[in-house]
Structures are given as structure tokens and as C-alpha cells.
N, C-alpha and C positions, 0 to 999 in steps of 0.2 A: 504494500500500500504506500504511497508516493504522497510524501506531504502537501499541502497546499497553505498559502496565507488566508483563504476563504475556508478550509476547516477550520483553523484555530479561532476566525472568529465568530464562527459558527458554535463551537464552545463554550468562548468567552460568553456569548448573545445567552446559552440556554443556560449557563451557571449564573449568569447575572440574575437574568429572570428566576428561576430558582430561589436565590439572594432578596429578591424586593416580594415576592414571595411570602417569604417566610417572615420577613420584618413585618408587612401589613399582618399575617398572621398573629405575631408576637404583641403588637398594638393592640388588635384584638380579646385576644388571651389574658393579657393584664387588666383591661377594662372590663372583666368579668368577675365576679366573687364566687364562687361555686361551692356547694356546703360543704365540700371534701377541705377546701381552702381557708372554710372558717373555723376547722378546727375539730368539727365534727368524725364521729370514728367512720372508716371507714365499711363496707358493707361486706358480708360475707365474699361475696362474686367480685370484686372489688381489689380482692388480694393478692391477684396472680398480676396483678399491674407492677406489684415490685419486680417478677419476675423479666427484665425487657433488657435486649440483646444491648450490650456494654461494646462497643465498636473502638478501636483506637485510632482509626483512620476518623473524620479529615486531617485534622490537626494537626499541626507538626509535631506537639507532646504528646506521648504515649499516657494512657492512665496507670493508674497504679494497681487496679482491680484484673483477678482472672477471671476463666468464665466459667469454672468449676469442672469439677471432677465429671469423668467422661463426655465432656461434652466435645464439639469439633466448632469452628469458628472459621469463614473466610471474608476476608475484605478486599478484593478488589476494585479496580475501577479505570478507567484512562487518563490520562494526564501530558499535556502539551505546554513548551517553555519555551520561550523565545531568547537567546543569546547574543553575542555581537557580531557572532558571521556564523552562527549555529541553530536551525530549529530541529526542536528535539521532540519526540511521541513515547511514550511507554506505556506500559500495561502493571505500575505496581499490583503486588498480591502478597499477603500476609495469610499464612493458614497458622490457627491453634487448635492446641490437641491438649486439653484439661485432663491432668493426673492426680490434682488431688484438689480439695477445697482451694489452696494457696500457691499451689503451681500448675506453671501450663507450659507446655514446649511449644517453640514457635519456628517456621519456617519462613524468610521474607525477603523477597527481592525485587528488583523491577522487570525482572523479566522479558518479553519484546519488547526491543528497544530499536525505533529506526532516530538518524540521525541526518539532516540536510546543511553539510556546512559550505559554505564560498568562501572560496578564496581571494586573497585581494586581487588578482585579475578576473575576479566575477565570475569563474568555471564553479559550478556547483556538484556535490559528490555527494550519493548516496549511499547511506549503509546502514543496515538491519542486522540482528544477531540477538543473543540470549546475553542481556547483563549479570552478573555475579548475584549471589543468592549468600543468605543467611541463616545458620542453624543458632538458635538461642532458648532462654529458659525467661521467664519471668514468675519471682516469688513475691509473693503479699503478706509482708510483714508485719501490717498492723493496720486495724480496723479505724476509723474515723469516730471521735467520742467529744467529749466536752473542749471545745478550745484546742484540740488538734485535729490534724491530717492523715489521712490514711497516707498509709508507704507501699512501696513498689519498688523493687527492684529488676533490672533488665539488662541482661549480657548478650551479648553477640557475637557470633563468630563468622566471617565468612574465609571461605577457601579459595582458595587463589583458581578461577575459575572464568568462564565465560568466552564467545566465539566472537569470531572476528576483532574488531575494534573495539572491540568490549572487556575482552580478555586482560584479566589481572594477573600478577607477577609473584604477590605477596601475600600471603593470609594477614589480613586484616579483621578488626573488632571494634564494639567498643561495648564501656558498661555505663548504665545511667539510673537513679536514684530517681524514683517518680511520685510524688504527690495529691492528694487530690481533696481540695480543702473549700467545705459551703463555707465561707467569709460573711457572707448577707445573705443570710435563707430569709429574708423579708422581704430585698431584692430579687430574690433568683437567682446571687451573681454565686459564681465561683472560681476560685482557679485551681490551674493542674501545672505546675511546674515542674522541669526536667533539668537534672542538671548531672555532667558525668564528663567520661575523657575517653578519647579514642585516639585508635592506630592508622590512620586510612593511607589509600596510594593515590597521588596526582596524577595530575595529563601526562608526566614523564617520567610517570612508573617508580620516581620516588617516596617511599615512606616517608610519613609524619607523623608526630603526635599531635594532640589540640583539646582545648577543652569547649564542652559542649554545655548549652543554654536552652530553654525553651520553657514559655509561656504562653497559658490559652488561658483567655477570661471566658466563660461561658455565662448565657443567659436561658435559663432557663421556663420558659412563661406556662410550660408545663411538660408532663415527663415523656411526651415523644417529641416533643418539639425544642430545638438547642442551636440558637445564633450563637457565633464565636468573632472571635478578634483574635489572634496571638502573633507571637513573633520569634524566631527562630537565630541564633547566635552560635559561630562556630570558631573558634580564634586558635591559631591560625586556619586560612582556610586551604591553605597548601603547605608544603615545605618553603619558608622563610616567605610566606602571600603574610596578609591583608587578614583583617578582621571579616566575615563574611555576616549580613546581617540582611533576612526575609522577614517581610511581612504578611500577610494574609487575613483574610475572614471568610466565612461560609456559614453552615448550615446544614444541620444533620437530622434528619425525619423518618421515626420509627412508624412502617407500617404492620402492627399487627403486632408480636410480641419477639420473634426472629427475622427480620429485614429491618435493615435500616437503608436509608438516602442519601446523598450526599453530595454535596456541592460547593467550589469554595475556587476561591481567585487570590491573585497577593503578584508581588515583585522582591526586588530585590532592593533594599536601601543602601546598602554597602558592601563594597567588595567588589573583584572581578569575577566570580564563579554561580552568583544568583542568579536565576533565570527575571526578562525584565519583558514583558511578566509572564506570570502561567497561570492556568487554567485546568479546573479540573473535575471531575465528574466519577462517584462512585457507586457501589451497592456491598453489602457484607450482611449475609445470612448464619444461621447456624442449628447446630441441630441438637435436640435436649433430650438428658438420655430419657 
């Protein structure tokens, strides 16, 4: 499949819409009192509502919560990025596999990946291939209670893997500490912070270390429905680069109790290696034992 500038903003057009969406939505929502909201208990039928599919995608932070013991979890979706002489397509996909209440094994990579870059005499080159993958664990360290955050913990490993122009040199990782904390349950507001260090490989196959940032404020106007803001921070973002720093927002909409939705936009505010902008469009199912 052969990129176009009229795909991406054909993406851009239904994630936006998505976006304004889900705001009218949210306006909505809040301008409602509903007696579940006033405080009142809720109703026998009523209680399988806590039971709803916990997705880590769109957002740049991961959560801190698993999805329990036997369960399976995928979150896919496409995603398009505009560079400085590079657009770029892939198919992220994250699959878990729940082992216990507190741990889950995770698979995640970007998988098809095509890429359209020009060169400064304007000759443009195409290339497709399978991007490097991830085997990891994430454990849930502590429940959310009075005046704190739930914990999360998340390791990564990927093997030095992938075809064509994609193919890596070096096993690479990293590990990240994840939180997820109601601040204003009167607002709705919340955040989920990430913060950690990692080993990655540059465009010239040299190793680096760096350490790793990430914040999503989430609104929540009720529990299938979830506007975001967050921001993403990687320092360095190569061997002896730049501080690399994304912004983004979207919107995430659970239909039913296993699908979620998802939809979100953002750029790059600093750095040479942020996409300026991208664009992105998901789904993530799962399946309860």
C-alpha cells in the first residue's frame, strides 16, 4: 500500500471529528446529574459496569493496572506521522496475556511498517517491512487508596530483530514505573504518569541510554467515555540528540464492556525525531475468562 498526503489527511479529518465528538459528548455528560452520580448505591445489574476493558493505548503512558488472571487483551490500531523528508504508516499492536491478578505478559511492537522518505534531490523511496517487537511483563504493585496512586511496573525487552530497513543490530529495553492517580474525583480529572530509563538504537544503529517521561491528564464525564491531553518526554532522544518532546490529545470510547475506541492527534514540540504531526486511529478488545 503506497502512501498518499490525501490518506493522512483523511485520518487527520476522521480523528479530528472523533475529537469534537467526544468533547460535545463530555459537555453533555457533565451537564447531567444522574442518581448513580448523587451518590446513591448503585443497582444490583448495575455492577458488572466496574467490570470494563482497561486499554493502554491511546496515550502515550501506559496504566498501571493489569487485566487479570486468564484473561487475553489486544490493542491495535493504524497510525500515520509526518517527518522532515519522511512519511511514515504502521500498524502498532500490543497483545496481553493475564497470569495472575497482578501480572500480565505483554507482546508489542509496531509491526507493518511502510516508510516514504525524499531525498534532497526530491527522488522519493519506498519501503515496507516488519518493525522490531517486544516481549515484556507488567506487575501491579499497589492498589489506589486514601491520598495515593496505584503502581505499575513495566519492562521491556526487544531482540534485535526486524526486515528490511527496519532491522535492528542490538537488543534493546526499557523499564518504566506507572501510576494512576483520581486527583479530583469531583472533576473527573486524573492522571497517569510514567517515568523510567531505557537502552534504544538510533538511525545509525548506535546504542543509547535516556531517560523516559510521560503524562496523561484524563477526563472522565463518565466511565466509557475518556478525553485526554498528555505529553511525552524522552532525553536524550538519540546518542548525544536533543531532548525529544510530543504532545497529543484524543479520546477513548468503550462500547459495551470488551471494545474500546480510539482516536487521538498530537506533534512534536521539540526535538528532531517527533513526528510533526501524527495521526491516529484504534480498537482493543479482549476476552474474559
Amino acid at each position: 500500500m503506497r502512501m498518499t498526503g490525501k490518506s493522512f489527511h483523511t485520518t487527520v479529518q476522521v480523528a479530528v471529528m472523533l475529537l469534537l465528538a467526544a468533547i460535545g459528548s463530555s459537555v453533555t455528560q457533565a451537564a447531567q446529574s444522574p442518581a448513580r452520580q448523587q451518590g446513591k448505591p448503585a443497582r444490583p445489574e448495575e455492577a458488572d459496569e466496574n467490570d470494563l476493558i482497561d486499554a493502554d493505548r491511546p496515550g502515550i503512558a501506559d496504566g498501571s493496572s493489569v487485566i487479570g488472571a486468564r484473561r487475553v487483551q489486544v490493542e491495535t490500531g493504524v497510525q500515520e506521522e509526518v517527518h522532515r523528508r519522511e512519511h511514515l504508516f504502521f500498524v502498532p499492536a500490543l497483545i496481553r496475556l493475564g497470569i495472575s491478578d497482578r501480572l500480565e505478559f505483554r507482546v508489542e511492537g509496531n509491526t507493518f511498517t511502510q516508510t516514504s522518505d525524499t531525498d534532497p534531490t526530491g527522488v522519493t523511496r519506498h519501503v515496507s517491512g516488519l518493525a522490531p517487537f517486544s516481549l515484556g511483563l507488567k506487575y501491579h504493585i499497589a492498589d489506589s487508596g486514601a491520598g495515593h496512586p496505584s503502581l505499575g511496573v513495566i519492562v521491556r525487552v526487544f531482540p534485535a530483530w526486524g526486515t528490511s530497513d527496519f532491522h535492528t543490530h542490538h537488543v534493546t529495553g526499557d523499564l518504566r514505573l506507572a501510576a494512576d492517580w483520581a486527583f479530583a474525583p469531583q472533576l473527573k480529572l486524573s492522571l497517569n504518569p510514567n517515568v523510567g530509563v531505557g537502552i534504544y538504537e538510533d538511525s545509525h544503529g548506535k546504542t543509547f541510554a535516556t531517560g523516559l517521561f510521560a503524562l496523561t491528564l484524563n477526563y472522565l464525564p463518565r466511565k466509557r467515555l475518556n478525553p485526554f491531553i498528555d505529553v511525552g518526554i524522552e532525553a536524550p532522544e538519540e546518542r548525544n540528540g536533543r531532548v525529544a518532546v510530543i504532545i497529543d490529545t484524543g479520546v477513548a470510547y468503550i462500547v459495551g464492556h470488551n471494545v474500546q475506541l480510539d482516536a487521538s492527534v498530537g506533534t512534536g514540540a521539540h526535538g528532531q525525531t517527533p513526528p510533526h504531526p501524527f495521526a491516529s486511529l484504534g480498537v482493543s478488545f479482549r476476552r474474559r475468562k
